[in-house]
SELO-300036 format. One record per residue: residue in one letter; x, y, z of N, C-alpha, C, CB in turn. Coordinates in steps of 0.001 Angstrom, whole numbers, plus 500000, padded with zeros to 6 digits. Glycine has a CB too. Example, Ala and Ser with C-alpha at 12.3 -4.5 7.8 and 13.67 -1.06 7.14 Angstrom:
a513190494310507800512300495500507800513200496700507800511308495527509046 s512850497750507080513670498940507140512900500030507870514084499402505725 
//
This chain:
x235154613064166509234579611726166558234835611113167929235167610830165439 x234025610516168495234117610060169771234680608494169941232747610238170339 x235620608258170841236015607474170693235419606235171926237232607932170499 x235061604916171707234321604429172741235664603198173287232587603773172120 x236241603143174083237011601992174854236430600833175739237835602622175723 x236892599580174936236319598401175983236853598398176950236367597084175687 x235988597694178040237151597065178994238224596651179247237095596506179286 x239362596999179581240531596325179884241193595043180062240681596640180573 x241821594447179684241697593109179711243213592662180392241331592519178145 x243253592477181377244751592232181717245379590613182018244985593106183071 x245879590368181359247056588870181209248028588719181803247730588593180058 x247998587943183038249222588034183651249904586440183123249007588328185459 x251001587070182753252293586343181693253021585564182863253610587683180739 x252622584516183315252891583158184169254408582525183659251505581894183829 x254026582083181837255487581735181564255742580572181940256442582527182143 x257480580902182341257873579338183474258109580417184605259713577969183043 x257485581217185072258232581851185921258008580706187198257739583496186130 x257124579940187292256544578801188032258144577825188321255120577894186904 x258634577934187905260195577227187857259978575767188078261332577809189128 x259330575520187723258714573808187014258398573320187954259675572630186242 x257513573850189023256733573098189626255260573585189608257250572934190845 x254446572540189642253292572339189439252071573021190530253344570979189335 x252815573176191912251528573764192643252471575272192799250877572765194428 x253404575854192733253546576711192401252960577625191252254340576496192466 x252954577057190174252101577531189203250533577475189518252409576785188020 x249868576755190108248394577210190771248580578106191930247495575916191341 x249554578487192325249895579534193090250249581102192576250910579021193706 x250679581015191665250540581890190870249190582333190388251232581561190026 x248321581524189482247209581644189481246541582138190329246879580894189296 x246641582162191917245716582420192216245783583667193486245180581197192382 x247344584027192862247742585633193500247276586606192247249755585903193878 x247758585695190865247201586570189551245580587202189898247101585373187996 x244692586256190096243074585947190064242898587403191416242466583707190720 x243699586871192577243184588260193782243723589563193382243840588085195510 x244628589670192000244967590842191989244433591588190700246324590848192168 x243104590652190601242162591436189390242725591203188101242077593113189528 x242935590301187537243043590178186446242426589213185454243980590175186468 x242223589353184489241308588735183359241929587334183304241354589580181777 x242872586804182691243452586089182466244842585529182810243246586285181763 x245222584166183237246714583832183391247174583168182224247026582945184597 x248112583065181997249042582951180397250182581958180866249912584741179697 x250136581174180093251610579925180337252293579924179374251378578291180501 x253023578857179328253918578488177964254258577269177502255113578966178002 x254006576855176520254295575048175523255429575014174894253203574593174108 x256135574222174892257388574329173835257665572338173767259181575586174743 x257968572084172620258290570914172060259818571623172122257457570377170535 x260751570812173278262381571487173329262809570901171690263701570618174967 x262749569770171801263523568828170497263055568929169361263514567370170582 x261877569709168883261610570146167976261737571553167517260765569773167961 x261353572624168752262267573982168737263469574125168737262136574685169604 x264224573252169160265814573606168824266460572779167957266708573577170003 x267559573304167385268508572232166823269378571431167909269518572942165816 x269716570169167535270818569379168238271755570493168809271657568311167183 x272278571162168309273567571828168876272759572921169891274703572644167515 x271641573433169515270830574704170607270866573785171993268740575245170071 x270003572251171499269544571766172571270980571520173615268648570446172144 x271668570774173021273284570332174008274112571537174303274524569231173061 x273653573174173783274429573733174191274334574563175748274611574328173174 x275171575103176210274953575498177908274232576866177694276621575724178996 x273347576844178986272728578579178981273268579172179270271789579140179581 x272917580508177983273766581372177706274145582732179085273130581871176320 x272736581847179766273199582697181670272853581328182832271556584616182321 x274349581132182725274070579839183895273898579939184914274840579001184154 x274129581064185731273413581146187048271746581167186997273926582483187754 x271436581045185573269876580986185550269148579863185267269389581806184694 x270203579003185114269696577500184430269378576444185080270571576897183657 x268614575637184519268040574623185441268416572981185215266494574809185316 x269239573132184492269701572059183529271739572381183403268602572385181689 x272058570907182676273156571192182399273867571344181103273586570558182964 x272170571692180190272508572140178902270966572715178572273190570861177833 x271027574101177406269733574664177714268623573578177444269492575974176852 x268863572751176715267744571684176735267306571193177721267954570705176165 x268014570886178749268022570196179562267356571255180614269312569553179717 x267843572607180361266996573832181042265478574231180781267680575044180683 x264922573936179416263946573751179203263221573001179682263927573689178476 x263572571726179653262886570294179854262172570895181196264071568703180079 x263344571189181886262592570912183264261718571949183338263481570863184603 x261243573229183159260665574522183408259031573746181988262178576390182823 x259450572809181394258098572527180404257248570976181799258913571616178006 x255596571835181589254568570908181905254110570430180484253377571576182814 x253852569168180952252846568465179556251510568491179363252897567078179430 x251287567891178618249531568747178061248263568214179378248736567762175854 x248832566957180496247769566490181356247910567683182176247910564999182101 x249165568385182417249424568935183885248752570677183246251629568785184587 x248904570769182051248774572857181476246572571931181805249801573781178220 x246460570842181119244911570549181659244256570710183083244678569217181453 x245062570348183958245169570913185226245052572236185702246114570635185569 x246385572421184824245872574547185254244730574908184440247298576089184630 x244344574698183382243277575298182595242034575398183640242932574365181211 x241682573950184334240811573484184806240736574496186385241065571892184753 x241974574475186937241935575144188499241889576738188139243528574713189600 x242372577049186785241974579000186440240860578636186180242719580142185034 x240130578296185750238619578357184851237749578452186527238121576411183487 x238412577003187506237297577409188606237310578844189492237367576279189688 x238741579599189326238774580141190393238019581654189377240462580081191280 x237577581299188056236813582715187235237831583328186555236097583976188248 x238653583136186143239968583652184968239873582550183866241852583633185712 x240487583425182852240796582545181671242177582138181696240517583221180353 x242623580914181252243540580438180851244051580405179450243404579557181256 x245123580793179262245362580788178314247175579981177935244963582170178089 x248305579687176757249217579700176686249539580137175409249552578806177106 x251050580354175205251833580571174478252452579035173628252701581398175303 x252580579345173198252843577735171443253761578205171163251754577462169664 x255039577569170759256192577693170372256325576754169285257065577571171382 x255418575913169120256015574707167642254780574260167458257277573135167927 x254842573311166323253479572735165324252806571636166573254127571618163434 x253995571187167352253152570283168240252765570810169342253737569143168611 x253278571785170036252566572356171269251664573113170939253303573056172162 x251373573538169333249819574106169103248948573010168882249629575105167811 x249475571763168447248165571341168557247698570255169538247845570970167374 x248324570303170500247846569389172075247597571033172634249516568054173258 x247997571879172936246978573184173317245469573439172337248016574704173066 x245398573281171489244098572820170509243452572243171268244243571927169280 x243829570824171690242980569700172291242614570207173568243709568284172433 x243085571402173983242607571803175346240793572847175186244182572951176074 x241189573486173854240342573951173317240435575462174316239067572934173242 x241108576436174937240822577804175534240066578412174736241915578648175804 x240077579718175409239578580700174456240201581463173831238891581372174830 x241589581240174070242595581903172939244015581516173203242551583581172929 x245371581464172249246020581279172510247287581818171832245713580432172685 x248014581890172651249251583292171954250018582755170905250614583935173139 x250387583337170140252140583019169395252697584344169798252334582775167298 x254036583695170302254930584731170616255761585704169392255904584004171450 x256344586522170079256946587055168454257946586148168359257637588761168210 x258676585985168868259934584691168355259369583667167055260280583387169942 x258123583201167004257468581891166442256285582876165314256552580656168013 x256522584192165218254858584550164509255096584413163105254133586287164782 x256244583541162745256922583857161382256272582271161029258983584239161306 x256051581548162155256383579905162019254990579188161160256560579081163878 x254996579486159871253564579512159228252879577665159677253806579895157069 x253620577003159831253122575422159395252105575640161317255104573589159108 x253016576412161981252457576372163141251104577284163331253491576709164026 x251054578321162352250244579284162216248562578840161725251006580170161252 x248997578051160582247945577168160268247497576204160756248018576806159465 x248274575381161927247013574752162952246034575509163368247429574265164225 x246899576929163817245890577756164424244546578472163757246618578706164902 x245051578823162341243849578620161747243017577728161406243884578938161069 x243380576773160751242296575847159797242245575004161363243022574758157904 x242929574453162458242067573547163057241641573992164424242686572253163106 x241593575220164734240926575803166226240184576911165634242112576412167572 x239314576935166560238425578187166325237774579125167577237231577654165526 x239040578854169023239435580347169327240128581443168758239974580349170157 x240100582345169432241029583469169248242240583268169171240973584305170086 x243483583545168302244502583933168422245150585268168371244836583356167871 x245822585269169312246539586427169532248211586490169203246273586699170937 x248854587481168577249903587440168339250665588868168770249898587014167079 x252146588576169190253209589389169546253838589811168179254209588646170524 x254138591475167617254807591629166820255992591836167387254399592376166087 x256377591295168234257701592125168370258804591278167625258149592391170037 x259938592138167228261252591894166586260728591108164949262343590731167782 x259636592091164389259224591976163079258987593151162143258159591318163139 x259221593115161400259189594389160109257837594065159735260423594277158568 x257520595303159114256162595833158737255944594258157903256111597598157660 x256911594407156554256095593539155664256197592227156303256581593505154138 x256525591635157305256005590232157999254948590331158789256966589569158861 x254284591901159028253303592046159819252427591796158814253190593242160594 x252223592341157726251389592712156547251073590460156123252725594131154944 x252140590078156072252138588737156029251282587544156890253302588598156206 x251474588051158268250961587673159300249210587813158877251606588561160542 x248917588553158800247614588994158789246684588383157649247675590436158696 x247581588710156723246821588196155424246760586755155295247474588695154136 x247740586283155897247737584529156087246389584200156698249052583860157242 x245970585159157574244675584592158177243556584978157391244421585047159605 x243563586534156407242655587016155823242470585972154693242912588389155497 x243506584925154205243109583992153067242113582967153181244163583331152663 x241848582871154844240783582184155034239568582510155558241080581427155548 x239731583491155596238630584591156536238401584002157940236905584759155786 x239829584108158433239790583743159765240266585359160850240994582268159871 x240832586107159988241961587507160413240448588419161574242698588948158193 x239311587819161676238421588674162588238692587642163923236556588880161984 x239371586992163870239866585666165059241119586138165790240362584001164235 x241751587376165055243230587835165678243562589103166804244051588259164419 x243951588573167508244343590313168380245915590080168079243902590559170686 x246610591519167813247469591911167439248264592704168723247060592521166317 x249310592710168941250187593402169885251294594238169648250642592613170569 x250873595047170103252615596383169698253153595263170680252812598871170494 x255128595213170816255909594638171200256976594974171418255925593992170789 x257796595479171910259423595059171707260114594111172484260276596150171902 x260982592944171894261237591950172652262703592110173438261114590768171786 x262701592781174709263752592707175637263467592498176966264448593748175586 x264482592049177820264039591670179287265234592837179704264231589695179932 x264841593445180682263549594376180541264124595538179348263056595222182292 x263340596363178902262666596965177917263083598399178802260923596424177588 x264333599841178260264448600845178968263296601508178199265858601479179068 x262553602735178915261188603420178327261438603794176604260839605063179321 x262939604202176867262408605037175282262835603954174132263435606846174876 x262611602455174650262388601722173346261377600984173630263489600900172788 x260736601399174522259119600757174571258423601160172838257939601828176176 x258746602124172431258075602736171274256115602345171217259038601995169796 x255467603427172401254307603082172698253659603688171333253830603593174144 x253931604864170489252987605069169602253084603726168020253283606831169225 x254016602860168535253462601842167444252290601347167857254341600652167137 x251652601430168931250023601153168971249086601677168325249512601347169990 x249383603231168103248427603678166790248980603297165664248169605187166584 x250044603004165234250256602598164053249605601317163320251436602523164090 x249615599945164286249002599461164089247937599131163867249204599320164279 x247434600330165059245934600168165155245117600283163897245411601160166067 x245826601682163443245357602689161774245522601469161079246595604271160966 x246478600614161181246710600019159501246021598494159814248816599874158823 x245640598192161089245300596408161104243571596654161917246889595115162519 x243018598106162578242208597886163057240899597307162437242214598731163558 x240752597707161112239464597187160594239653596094159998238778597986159745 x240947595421160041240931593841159419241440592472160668242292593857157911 x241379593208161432241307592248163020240313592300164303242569592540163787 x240546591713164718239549591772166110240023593005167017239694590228167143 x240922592976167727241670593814168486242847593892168411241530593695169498 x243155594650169717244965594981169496245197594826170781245639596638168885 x246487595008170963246946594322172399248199595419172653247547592359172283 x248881595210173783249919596066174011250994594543175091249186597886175014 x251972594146174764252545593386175230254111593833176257252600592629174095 x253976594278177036254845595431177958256495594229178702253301596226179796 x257191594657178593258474594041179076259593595217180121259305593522177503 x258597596769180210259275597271181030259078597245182224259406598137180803 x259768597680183040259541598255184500258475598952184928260439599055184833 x258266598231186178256777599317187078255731599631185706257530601504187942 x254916599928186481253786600528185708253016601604185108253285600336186033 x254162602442185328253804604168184844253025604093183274255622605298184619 x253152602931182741253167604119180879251710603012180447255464603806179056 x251252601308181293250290600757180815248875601838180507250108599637181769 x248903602671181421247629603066181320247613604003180104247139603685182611 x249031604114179513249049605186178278248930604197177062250595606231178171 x249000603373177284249176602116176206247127601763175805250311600264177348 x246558601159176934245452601584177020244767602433176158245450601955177912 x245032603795176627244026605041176222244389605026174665244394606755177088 x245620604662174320246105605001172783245612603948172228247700605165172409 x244561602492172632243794601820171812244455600316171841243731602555170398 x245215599906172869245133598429173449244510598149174546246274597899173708 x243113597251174088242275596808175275243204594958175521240082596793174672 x243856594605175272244764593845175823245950594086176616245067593322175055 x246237593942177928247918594184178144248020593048178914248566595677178977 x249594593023178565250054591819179085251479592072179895250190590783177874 x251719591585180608252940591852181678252987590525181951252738592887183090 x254584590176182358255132589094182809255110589207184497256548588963182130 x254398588189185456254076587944186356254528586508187259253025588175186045 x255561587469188258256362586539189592255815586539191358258070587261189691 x256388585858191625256486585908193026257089586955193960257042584930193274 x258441586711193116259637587432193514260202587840192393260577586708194299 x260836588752192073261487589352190940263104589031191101261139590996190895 x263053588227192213265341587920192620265290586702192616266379588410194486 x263920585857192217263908584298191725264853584266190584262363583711191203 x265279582741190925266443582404189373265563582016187963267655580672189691 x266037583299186829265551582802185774265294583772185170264642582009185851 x265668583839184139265439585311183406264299586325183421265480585111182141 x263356585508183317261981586606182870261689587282184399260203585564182143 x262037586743185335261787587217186622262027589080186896262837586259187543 x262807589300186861263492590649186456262658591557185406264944590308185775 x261946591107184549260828591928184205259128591736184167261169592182183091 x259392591324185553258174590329185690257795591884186961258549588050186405 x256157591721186788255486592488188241255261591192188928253822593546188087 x255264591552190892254852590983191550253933591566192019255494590585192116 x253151590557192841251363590775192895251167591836193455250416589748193704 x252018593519194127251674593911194067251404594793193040251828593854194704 x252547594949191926252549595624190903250932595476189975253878595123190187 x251122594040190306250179593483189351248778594098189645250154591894189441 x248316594086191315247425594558191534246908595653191338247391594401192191 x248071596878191215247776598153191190247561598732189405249042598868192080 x248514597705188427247760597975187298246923597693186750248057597972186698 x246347596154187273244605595960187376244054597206187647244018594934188614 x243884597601189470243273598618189450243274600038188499243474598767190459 x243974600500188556244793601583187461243962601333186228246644601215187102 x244079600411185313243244600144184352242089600190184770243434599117183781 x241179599381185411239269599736185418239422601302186162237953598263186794 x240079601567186970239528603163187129239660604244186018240278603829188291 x241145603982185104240808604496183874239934604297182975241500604446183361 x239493602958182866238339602507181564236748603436182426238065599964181402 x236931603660183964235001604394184101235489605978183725233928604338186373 x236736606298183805236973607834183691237019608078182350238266608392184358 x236847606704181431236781607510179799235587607736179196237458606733178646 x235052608878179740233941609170178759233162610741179042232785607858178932 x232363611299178430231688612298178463231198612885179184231161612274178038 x231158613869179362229898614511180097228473614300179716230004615880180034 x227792613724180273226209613516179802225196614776179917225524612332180757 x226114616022180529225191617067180344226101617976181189223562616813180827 x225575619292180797226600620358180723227069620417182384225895621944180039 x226642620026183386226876620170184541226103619344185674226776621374184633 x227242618608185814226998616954186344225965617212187698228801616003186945 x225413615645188418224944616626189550225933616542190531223526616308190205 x226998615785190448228176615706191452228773617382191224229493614248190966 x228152618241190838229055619341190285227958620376190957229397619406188361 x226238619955190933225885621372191219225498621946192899224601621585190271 x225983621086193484226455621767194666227146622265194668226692621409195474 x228504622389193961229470622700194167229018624407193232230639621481193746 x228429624239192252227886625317191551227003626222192627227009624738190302 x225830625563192853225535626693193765226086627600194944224775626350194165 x226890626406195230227768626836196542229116628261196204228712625108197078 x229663627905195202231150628364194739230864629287193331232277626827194359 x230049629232192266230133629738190871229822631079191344229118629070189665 x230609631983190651230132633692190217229279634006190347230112634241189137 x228543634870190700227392635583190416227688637220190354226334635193191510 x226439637880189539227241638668189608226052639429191242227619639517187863 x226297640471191639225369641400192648224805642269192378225802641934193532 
//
C-alpha cells in the first residue's frame, strides 16, 4: 500500500525563550520566518491561577535561571498579555507564518480564543485540564493541537474521546512527546509515533512529533514514520539564562531542519516509470550490453 506524506510543517517553539521582552520576541519571529518555517509558537499562563499560593511564593527550583525572587514572580515577568501575544499574532501573520500559543489555564485559553489563530496548543503538563479543554472545544473552532507527553495510554484514550463527544476530535493534531529538557536519544521513544498513529489516526486530524532533544539527526525519522507536525524549541543563543534555552535550536539548527524536512517531503515518492529521464543518459551511456 502506498503511502502518501503531506508537507512538513515546522513550529518553532518561541516559549519565553524571548526573556520578557517584547521586540525580542518579534525578533525571534523573524529569524524563525528566514529559517523556513511554518509557524512560531508562544506561551499564556494565568501565574495565580496555575499555581498554588505556596508554588507561586516559592523560589526557582534553578535560581541562576530566574527572573524573579520567587517562581511567581519568575513567571510574571517572562508572561505578555493578551494586547502584546495581539501584537505578535499580527507582526507573524505579516511577515507569512502562523502564529500560534500554548494555554496553560481556563483563562489564557480563552483571551487566546479572542485572538481567534488557527490553532492552539495544550501542553502535556495541562492535557489532563478538562474545564480548560472545553473552552477549546465548545467555544473555538480552530485546530487544537495537543502534547502527550508524561501521559498513559488510558488519559490518551480520554483526551480524545472528550472531543469525539462532540464531534469536534477531526479538530485535533496529536503529538508523540517525552517531557525533558533536553531529552537523551534513547528516551526520545520515536516509534510511539506509529503507535499513535495506528490507534488515533482515523479519529483525528493529524499527528505531530514534539522533539526536546539535541541537534537534528532523528526529526527527519520522526517525519517519514507519519508526523507531518514537528516542533522544536527555538533561541537565539542556547547559553541565554533560562531553562528551555539548552534544548532549544538556534537559527542555524533551525534552518537546516526546515531544509532537511522539504528535501525529504520531494524525495518521498515513486518512480513514475521504470527509468527516469534523469537516468537514461546515464543508461545509454553506462548499462550492459551484451556484444
Amino acid at each position: 500500500m502506498k503511502t502518501t506524506y503531506k508537507s512538513p510543517q515546522v513550529i518553532a517553539e518561541i516559549g519565553c525563550n524571548h526573556k520578557g521582552e517584547i521586540q525580542l520576541a518579534k525578533e525571534l519571529i523573524k529569524e524563525a520566518v528566514d529559517s523556513g518555517v511554518e509557524v512560531v509558537k508562544f506561551q499564556k499562563r494565568n501565574n495565580k491561577e496555575l499555581l498554588t499560593l505556596e508554588q507561586y511564593n516559592a523560589p526557582h527550583p534553578n535560581p541562576m535561571h530566574s527572573y524573579g525572587d520567587s517562581y511567581g514572580a519568575h513567571r510574571e515577568f517572562l508572561e505578555f498579555d493578551v494586547v502584546q501575544h495581539k501584537s505578535l499574532k499580527e507582526y507573524a501573520e505579516s511577515l507569512g507564518v502562523i502564529y500560534s500559543t500554548s494555554v496553560w489555564d481556563t483563562t489564557s485559553a480563552k483571551e487566546i480564543v479572542s485572538l481567534d489563530p488557527v490553532f492552539i496548543k495544550v501542553p502535556s503538563a495541562c492535557n489532563n485540564h478538562f474545564e480548560m479543554l472545553k473552552v477549546l472545544r465548545d467555544h473555538y473552532k480552530g485546530d487544537v493541537h495537543i502534547s502527550f507527553g508524561m501521559t498513559t495510554k488510558e488519559e490518551e484514550e480520554q483526551i480524545v474521546s472528550f472531543f469525539e463527544k462532540t464531534n469536534q476530535s477531526q479538530r485535533l493534531i496529536i503529538y508523540s512527546c517525552t517531557s525533558g529538557y533536553p531529552v537523551p536519544f534513547e528516551d526520545v521513544c520515536m516509534l510511539e509515533i506509529i503507535r499513535i498513529k495506528e490507534k488515533f489516526e482515523d479519529r483525528v486530524k493529524d499527528i505531530g512529533f514534539s522533539g526536546h532533544h539535541l541537534g537534528i539527526a532523528i526529526d527527519v525519522a520522526a517525519y517519514t514514520l507519519g508526523a507531518t507536525w514537528i516542533e522544536r524549541h527555538f533561541t537565539l543563543d542556547r547559553t541565554w539564562k533560562g531553562t528551555d534555552h539548552s534544548a532549544s535550536l538556534e537559527p542555524t539548527g533551525l534552518r537546516k531542519l526546515a531544509r532537511d524536512l522539504k528535501a525529504t517531503y520531494k524525495s518521498l515518492t515513486y518512480k513514475h516509470s521504470d527509468i527516469l529521464l534523469i537516468e537514461q543518459l546515464q543508461r545509454d551511456k553506462l548499462k550492459f550490453r551484451e556484444k
